[in-house]
C-alpha positions in Angstrom: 0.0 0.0 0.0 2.8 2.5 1.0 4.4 1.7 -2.3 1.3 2.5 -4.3 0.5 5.5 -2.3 4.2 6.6 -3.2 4.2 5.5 -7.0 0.4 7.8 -6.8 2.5 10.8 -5.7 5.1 10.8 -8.4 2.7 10.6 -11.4 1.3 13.7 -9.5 4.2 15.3 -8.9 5.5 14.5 -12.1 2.5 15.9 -14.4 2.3 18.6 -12.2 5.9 19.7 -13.1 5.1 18.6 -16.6 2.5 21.8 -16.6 5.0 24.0 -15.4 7.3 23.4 -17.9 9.5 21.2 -16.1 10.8 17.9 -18.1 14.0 16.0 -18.9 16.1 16.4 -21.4 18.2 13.9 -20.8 20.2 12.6 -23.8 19.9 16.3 -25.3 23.1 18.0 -26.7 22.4 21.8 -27.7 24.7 23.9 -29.6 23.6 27.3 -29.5 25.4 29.1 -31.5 24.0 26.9 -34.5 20.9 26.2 -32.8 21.1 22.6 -33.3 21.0 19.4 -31.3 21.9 15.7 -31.4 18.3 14.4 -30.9 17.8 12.1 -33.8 17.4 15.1 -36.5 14.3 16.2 -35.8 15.0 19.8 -35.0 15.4 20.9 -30.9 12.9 20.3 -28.4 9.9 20.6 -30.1 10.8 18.9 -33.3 10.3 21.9 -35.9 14.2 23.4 -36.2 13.3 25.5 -33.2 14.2 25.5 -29.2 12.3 25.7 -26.9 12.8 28.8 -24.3 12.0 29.2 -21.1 11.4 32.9 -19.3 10.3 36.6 -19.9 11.5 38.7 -22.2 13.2 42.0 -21.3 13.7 45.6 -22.6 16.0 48.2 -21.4 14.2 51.6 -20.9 16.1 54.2 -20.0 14.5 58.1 -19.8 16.8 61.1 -18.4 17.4 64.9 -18.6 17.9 67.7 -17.3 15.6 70.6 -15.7 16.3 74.3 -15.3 14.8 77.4 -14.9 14.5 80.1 -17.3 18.0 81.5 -16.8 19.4 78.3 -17.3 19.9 76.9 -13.6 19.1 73.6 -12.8 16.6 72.4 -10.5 16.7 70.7 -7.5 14.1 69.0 -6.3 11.3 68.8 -8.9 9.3 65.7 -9.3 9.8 64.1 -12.6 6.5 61.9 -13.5 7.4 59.5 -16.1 4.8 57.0 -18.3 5.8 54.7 -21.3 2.9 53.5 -23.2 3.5 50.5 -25.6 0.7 49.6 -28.0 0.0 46.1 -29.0 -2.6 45.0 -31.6 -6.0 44.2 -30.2 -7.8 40.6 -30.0 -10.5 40.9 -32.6 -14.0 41.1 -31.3 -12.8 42.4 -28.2 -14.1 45.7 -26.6 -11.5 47.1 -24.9 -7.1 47.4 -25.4 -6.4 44.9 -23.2 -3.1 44.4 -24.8 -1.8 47.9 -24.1 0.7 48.2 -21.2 1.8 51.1 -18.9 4.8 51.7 -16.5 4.8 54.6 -14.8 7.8 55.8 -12.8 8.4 58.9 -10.3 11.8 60.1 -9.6 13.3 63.9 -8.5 15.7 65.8 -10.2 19.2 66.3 -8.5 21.4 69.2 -7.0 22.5 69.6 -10.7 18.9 69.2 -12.0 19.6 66.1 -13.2 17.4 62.8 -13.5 17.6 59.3 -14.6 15.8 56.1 -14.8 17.1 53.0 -16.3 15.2 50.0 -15.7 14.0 46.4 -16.9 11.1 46.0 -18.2 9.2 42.7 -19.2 8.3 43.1 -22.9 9.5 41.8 -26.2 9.4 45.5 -27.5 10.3 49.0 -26.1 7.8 51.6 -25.4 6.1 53.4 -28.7 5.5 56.9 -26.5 6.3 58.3 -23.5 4.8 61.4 -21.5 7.0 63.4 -18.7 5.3 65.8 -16.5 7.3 67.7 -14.6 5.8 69.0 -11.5 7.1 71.8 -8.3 6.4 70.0 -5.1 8.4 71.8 -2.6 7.1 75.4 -3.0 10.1 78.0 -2.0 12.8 75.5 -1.4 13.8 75.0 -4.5 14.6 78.8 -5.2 10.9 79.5 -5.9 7.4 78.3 -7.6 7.9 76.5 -11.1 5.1 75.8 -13.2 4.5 72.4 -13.9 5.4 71.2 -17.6 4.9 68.1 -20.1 7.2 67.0 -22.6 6.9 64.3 -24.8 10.2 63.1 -26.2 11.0 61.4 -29.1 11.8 57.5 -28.1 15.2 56.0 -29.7 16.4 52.2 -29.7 19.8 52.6 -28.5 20.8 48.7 -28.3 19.7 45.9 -30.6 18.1 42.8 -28.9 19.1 39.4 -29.6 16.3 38.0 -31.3 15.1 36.3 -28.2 14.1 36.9 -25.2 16.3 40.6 -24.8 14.3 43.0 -26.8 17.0 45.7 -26.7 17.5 49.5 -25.0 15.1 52.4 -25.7 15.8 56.0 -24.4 13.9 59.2 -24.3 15.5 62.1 -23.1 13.5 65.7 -22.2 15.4 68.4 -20.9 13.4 71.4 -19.8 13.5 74.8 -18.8 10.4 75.9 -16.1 9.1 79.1 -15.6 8.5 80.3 -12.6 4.9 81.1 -11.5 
């Protein structure tokens, strides 16, 4: 009985895993720079001259600048609001752009009016726009009231992917000057 009950939990655990994505590939010799295995000539894993790949795919996004006022002298302090918005095609006969993604980011400018964000994101593609509001929050302390600003910078690949799971680097840079209020 204990050896039943045990053989029982294997197959479990064992198609369980198999759902993952777990399996052996024992036996399995893969040369990736060709892309090619020993497996009895029928392609990689999945039998169609193709490998199978486990994992998310990643983009560098990148978006920096510089703020100053109108006489040309940077900023500390300000809040720097940034949103990347990728667009992705649309399931037919569906109602709304489920396919769309967002990040959104907040970061503050430094002593030289300086700010930078360079992050992974999960996606095969970089953003296709990006909006950048730049916003007073401390009042006086920052040598006086600035009006708030949006920019809306042009985005730039900056580093080719490698046609699989890295999608590459995109930038956007927005420097701007704020007017006082």
């Amino acid at each position: 009985m204990k050896q039943k009950a045990r053989h029982l939990i294997n197959l479990l655990l064992g198609a369980l895993l198999g759902m993952l994505g777990f399996s052996s590939c024992e036996g399995i010799t893969i040369d990736l720079r060709t892309r090619s295995g020993d497996n009895g000539g029928n392609g990689m894993f999945n039998g169609g001259g193709s490998y199978a790949m486990y994992g998310q795919p990643t983009v560098r996004w990148q978006a920096s600048g510089k703020v100053t006022d109108s006489n040309g002298k940077a900023i500390k302090g300000i809040r720097v609001a940034v949103r990347a918005h990728k667009h992705m095609a649309n399931t037919p006969n569906v109602i709304y752009d489920q396919n769309d993604w967002y990040y959104d980011d907040t970061l503050y400018t430094d002593s030289d009016g300086q700010y930078k964000l360079d992050k992974r994101l999960t996606s095969f593609a970089g953003p296709d726009d990006v909006t950048i509001v730049f916003e007073d929050v401390d009042g006086l302390l920052n040598g006086g009231r600035f009006a708030s600003q949006t920019a809306t910078p042009k985005i730039t690949q900056t580093e080719k992917g490698d046609n699989a799971w890295y999608g590459g680097a995109y930038a956007a840079e927005a420097n701007v000057k704020l007017k006082k209020q």
